[in-house]
N, C-alpha and C positions, 0 to 999 in steps of 0.2 A: 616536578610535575610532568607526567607523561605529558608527550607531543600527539594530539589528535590529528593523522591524514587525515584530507577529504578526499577518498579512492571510491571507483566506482560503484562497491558496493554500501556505502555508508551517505554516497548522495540517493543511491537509489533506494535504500529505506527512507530516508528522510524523505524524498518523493512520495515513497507510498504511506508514510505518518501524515503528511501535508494535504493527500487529495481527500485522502480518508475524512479530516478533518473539517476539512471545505466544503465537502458534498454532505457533511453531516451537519455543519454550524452558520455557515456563508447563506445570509438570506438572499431568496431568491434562487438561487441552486440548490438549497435544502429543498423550498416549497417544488422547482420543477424534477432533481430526482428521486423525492416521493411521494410522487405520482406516477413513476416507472414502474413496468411489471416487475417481478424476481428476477425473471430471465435478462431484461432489459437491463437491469442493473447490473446485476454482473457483467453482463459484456461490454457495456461502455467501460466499468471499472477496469476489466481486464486488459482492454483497448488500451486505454490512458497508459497502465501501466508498462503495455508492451513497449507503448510509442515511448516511453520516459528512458527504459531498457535499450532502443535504438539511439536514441538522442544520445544518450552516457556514450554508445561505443561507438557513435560515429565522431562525437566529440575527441574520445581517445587515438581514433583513427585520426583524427586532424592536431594533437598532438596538443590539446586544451587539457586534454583531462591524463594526468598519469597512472598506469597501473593498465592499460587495454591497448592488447594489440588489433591491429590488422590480420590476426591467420585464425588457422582451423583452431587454437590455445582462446583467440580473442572472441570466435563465435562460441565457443564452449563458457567463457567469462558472459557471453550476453544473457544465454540462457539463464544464468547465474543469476545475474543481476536482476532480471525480470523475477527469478523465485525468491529472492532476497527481498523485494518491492512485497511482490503479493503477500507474504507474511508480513511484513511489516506493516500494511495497511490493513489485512483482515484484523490482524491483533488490533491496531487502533481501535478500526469498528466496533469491536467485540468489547475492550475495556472503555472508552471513550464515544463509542458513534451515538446513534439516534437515542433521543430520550424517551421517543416513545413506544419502545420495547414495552412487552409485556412483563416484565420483570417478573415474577412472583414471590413475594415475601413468605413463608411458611407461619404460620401460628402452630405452638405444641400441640395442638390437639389435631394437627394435616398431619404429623407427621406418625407413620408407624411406631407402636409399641415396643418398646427393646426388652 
């Protein structure tokens, strides 16, 4: 069986599958961040995510976490990590977030004639 690392890009999905998750299921943070505008929502989300993105590489900086350095290689890894998160969470969102999407079901007769 393959050996699964936990390197900083696979904590920092899992970070952004987690919050994704929380802000869409966790009572009480469901009901207060949907009540946030669009704009609001994204920037706290992006927030979160940045801060999670620092956490990962200052942890690697202090030598917790393996695979991050300290140089111009390891700011290039944060950026990294931060666009590893935000996909990782939007996709959450997108197959798992809020239930109350408009989903639209199609009936054959919405749909165009072939």
């Amino acid at each position: 069986m393959p050996e699964v690392v936990l390197g900083p890009e696979l904590l920092a999905a899992m970070a952004g599958v987690i919050l994704s998750l929380a802000f869409s299921y966790v009572p009480g943070l469901k009901t207060w961040y949907k009540e946030l505008s669009g704009e609001w929502k994204r920037l706290i989300m992006a927030g979160l995510l940045l801060v999670t993105a620092l956490v990962l590489y200052g942890l690697g900086c202090a030598a917790v976490v393996k695979g991050v350095t300290c140089s111009r290689d390891g700011f290039a890894q944060l950026v990294w990590m931060f666009l590893v998160a935000l996909v990782s969470n939007q996709s959450t969102y997108t197959i798992a977030g809020s239930q109350e999407r408009n989903w639209h079901v199609y009936d054959e007769e919405d749909l165009p004639e072939m």
